[in-house]
N, C-alpha and C positions, 0 to 999 in steps of 0.2 A: 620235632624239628621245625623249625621258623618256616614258613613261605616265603621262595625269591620273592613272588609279587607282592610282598607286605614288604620285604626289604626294596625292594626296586619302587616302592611308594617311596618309601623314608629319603632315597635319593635322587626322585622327584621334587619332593617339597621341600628340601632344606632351603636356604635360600642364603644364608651367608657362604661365599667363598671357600673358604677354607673346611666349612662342614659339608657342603656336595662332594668337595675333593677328597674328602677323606674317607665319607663313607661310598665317594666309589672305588676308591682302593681295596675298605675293606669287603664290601660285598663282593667284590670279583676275587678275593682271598676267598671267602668263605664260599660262595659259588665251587672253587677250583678244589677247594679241599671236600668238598661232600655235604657242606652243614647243611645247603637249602635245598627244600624238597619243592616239588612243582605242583604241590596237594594244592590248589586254586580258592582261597579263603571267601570267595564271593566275585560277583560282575565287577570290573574295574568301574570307578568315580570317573565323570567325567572332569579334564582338567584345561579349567577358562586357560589359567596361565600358572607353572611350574614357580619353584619355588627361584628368585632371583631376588641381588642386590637392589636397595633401592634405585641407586645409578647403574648404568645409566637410565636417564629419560628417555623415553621411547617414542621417536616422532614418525611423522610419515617418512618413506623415501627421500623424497622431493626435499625433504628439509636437513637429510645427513650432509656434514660439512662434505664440501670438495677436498679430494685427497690429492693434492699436486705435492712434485716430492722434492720441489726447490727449495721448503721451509722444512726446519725442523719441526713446525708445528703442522703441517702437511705430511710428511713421513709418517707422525704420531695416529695422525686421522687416519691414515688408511691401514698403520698396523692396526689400529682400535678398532676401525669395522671388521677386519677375519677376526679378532680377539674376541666380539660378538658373536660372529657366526660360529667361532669353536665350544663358547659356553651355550650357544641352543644347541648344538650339535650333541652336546653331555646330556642334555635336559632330553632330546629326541631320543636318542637307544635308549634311556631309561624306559623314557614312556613304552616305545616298542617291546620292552622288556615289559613292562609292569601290563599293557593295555590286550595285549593280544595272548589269550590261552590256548590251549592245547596243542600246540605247534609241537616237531621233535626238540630233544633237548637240545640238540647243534645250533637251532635257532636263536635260542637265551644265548648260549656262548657265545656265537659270531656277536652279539648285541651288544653282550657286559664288554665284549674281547673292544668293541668301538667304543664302549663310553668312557675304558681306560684312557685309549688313546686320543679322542678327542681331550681328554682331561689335562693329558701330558700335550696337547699341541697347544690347550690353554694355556698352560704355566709357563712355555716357555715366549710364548708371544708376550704374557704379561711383563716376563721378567725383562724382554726386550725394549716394550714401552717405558719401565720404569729407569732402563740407564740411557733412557728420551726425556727422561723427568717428566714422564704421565704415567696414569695407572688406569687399569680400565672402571669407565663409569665416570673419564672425565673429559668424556663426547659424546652427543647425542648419538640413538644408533636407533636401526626400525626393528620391527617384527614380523614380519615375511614372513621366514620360516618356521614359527611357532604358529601362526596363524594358518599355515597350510597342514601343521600335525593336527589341529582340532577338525578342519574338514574332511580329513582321512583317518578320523578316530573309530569309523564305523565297521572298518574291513582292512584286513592286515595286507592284501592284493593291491587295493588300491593304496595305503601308505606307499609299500612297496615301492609299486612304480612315480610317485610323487614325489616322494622325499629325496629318498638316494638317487634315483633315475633322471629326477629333472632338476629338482632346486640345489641337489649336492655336486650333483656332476657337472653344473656350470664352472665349477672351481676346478674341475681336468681342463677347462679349456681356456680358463682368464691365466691360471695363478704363472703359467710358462710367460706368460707379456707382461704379468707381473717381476719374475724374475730375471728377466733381460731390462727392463729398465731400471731395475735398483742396483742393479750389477752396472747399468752403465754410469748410475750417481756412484758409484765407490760403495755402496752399502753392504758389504759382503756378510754381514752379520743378521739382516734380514734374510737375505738368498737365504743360507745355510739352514733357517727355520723351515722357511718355506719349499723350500726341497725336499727338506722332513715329511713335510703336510702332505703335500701334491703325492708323494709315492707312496703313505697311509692313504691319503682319500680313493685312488685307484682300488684300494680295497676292498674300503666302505663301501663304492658305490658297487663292488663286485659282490658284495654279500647282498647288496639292496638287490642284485640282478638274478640273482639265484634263488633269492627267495621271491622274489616275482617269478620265475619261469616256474619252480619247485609249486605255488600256489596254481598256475594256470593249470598244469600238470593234472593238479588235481580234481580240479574242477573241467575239464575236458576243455580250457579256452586256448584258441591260438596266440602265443604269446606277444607276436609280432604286433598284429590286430588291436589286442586287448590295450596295449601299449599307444599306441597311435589313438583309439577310440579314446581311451583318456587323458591323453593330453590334449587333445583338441576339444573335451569335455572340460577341461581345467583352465586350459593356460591358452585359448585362443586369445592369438594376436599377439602373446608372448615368450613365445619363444624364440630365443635370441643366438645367433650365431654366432662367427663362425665356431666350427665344433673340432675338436682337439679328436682327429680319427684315432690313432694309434692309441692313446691315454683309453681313450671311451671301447675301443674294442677290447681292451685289457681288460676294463671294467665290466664286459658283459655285451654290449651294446653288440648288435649285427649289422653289417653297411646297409643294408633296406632297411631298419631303424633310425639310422643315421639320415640316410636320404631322405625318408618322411618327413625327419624334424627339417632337413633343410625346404623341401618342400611349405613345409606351415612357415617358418620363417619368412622363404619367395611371398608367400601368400600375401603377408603381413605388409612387407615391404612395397608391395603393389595395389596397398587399400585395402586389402581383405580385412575381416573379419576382427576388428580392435576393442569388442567387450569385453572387461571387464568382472 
């Protein structure tokens, strides 16, 4: 019997479109029906950078076009940047799948269960941009969050709380200002995607929180703590507010978690602490 973690490689490194999409279809087929065994074929590879399309180019932040959404060509750039964030989000649960062993099997599942659905939030943002006449890979976009899955390649706790806790769960709390402004340009056709998203991401970030408390658990750490200690290890001086409470408690989040980040927020906002 195959190893996921040899299939959850393959759907790691593909790198054209249409082959990540398919073999994350069928590895979550084959997953659901029994074929893959969790027999561990050796220590995961470490991965500089997943497999992706040539385009797009990958610039700094500071250099992604402005997304204003009085142009058609502005609409396009900022459906194009979540279209980015949904294909590293495919390329993320892979890895989580593929990088971290001996977990229960619920852990692969909730994993494979997120790389389907980021997969299905890709294709439809794509198909959106292209009746925009763009397609993705035809705007510069950055790498943030691939860049933060390599610093938390070393312990599935600390992913945990990094990826879904902080860089994913920003999107509980933009994507609602996102949707009252495209609803106010007539765009009903965006909303309807991203309504999709926003009520799968509350998910996602609710599996990233379970399996964060589920590791603390184990490890006798106070979850709360552990959480606060690393993000102020990670992300001091960016942590960005305001925070979508209701969305974020759905996802796991405790209001003294909450408050913390507003706290490091205050911090920021009054000089504190801005490295880097």
């Amino acid at each position: 019997m195959e190893s996921l973690f040899d299939a959850a490689a393959r759907c790691l490194a593909a790198g054209e479109i249409e082959a990540k999409l398919h073999l994350t279809r069928q590895t979550a087929q084959a997953w659901r029906d029994g074929l893959l065994s969790l027999q561990s074929p050796g220590k995961p590879e470490p991965v500089e950078e997943p497999g992706r399309p040539m385009k797009p180019a990958l610039v700094a932040p500071v250099d992604v076009p402005k997304r204003r959404l009085n142009t058609k060509e502005g609409l396009a750039a900022l459906i194009h940047a979540i279209t980015h964030i949904e294909f590293n989000a495919v390329n993320l649960a892979w890895d989580a799948v593929y990088r971290f062993h001996d977990l229960p099997q619920a852990f692969y599942s909730d994993w494979i269960t997120v790389a389907v659905e980021e997969a299905y939030h890709f294709q439809l943002l794509r198909q959106r941009l292209n009746e925009l006449g763009s397609d993705y890979g035809d705007f510069p976009a950055h790498n943030g969050l691939w860049g933060m899955a390599t610093r938390t390649a070393f312990d599935p706790l600390v992913r945990m709380a990094l990826v879904p806790r902080v860089l994913e769960a920003r999107g509980l709390d933009v994507t609602p200002g996102m949707i009252q402004r495209l609803r106010q340009a007539g765009d009903e056709k965006t909303v309807a995607v991203l309504e999709i998203i926003w009520r799968d991401e509350i998910g996602h970030v609710a599996i990233g929180s379970h399996w964060f408390q589920y590791l603390c658990r184990q490890r006798g750490l106070d979850p709360e703590q552990t959480f606060h200690t690393l993000v102020g290890q990670y992300f001091s001086g960016q942590v960005l507010g305001p925070f979508h409470y209701e969305a974020r408690q759905q996802a796991g989040f405790s209001v003294a978690e909450l408050k913390a980040l507003e706290q490091m927020g205050s911090a920021k906002a009054q000089g504190g602490n801005t490295a880097r």
